[in-house]
N, C-alpha and C positions, 0 to 999 in steps of 0.2 A: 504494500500500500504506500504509494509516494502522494504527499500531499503539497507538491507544490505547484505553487499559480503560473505555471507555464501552458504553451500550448505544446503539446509531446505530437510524436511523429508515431503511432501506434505500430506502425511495421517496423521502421526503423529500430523503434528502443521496444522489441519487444513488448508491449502491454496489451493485454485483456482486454479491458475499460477506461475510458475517462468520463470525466463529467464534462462537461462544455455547457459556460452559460452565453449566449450569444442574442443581437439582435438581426444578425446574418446568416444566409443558409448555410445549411452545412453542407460540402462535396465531398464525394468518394466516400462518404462513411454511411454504415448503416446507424439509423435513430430511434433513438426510443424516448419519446419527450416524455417527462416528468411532470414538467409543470411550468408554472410562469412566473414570474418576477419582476414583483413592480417597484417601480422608484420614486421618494421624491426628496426635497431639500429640504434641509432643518439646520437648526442653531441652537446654540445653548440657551437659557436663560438669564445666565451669568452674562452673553456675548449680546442678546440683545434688550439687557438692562441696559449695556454701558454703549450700544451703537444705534443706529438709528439704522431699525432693519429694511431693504430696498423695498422703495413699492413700484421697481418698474424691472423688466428685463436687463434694460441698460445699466439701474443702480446697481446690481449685481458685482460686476468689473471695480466698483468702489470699496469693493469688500475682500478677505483674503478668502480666496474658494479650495476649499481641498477637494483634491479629484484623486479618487480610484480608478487606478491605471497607472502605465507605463511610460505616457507621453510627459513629456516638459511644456509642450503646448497643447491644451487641451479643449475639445468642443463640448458642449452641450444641447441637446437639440429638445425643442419642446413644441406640442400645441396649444396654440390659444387662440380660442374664438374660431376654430377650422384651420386656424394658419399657422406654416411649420413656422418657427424662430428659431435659430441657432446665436449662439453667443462662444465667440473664442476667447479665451484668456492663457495667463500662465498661470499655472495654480501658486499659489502660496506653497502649497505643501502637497505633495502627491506621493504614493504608496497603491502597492498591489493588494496589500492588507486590511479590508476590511476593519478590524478588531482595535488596530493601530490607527486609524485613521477616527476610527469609533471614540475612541480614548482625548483624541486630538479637539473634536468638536466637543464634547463635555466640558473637556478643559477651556471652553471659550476661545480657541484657537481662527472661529472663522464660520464661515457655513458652508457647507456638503450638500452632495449626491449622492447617495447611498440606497441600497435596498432598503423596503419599508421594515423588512423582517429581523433587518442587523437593526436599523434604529428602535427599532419598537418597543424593546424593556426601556428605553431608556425614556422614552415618550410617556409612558403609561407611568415612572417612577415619576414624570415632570422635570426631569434635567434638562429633555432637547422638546424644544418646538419646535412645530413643522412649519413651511416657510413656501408660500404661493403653494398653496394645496390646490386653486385651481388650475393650474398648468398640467398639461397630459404630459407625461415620459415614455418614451417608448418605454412596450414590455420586453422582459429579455424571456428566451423561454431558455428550458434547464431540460438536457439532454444527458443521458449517455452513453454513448456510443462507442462502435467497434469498428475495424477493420471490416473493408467491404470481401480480403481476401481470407477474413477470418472465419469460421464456422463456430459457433454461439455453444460452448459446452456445457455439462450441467454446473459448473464453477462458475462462470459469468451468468449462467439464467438464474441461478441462486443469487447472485449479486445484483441483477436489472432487477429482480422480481423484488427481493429487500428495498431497494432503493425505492422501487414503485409503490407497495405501500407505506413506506416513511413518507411520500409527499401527498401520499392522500389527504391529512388533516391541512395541510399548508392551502391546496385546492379548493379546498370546501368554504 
């Protein structure tokens, strides 16, 4: 079991499975979608006691943004009103880590894009509020998939099938 946030080459490095969360199709792999996952932005309470949180797309860029991901220059794409908006910036602070980044906006560090699912205890505790909850974010869906040159043994159907009811409650 290797848990890390790369994208792996399934023939090359010998593996099984991977998970893949993506807003893009997947090629040459066989899928088994899970589920979906949604996003939106949030802020500490601490971050928007002491700032004056954006009331427009553009305020945004006025703010330090942490982005989950790999880029140094990062987009964010959203709907409103029917029409797509993107907004490019540099993040303040960016990481592939989730939990790290998590940690980053409690601490008043800025405001995020993050899955609803990583911020949520912390919303429901009242540390982070969420931040243009009317904005659409693409959804990502949650895959995992194999090798198209693979044959699916009872070791991986045991692993799709696990994984597929673990995201049943998520679903629902």
């Amino acid at each position: 079991m290797d848990f890390d946030d790369r994208t792996v080459d399934l023939d090359s490095e010998n593996c099984d499975l991977a998970l893949r969360v993506t807003v893009t199709e997947l090629h040459g792999l066989h899928c088994h979608r899970l589920g979906t996952m949604q996003h939106g932005l949030s802020a500490s309470k601490g971050y928007a006691a002491t700032h004056r949180l954006p009331e427009s797309i553009e305020e945004l860029s006025d703010h330090p943004l942490l982005h989950h991901g790999s880029e140094r220059r990062a987009t964010w794409a959203f709907e409103h009103d029917g029409k797509r908006r993107t907004l490019k910036f540099r993040p303040a602070l960016w990481s592939n880590c989730g939990t790290f980044l998590l940690d980053a906006v409690v601490n008043d560090d800025g405001i995020i894009r993050l899955s609803l699912f990583v911020v949520d205890s912390e919303v429901q505790k009242g540390n982070l509020i969420p931040v243009f909850t009317h904005l659409k974010h693409a959804d990502y869906g949650i895959y995992v998939v194999h090798s198209s040159k693979r044959r699916v043994n009872k070791r991986m159907r045991t692993m799709i099938d696990a994984l597929s009811e673990s995201c049943v409650p998520l679903n629902n």
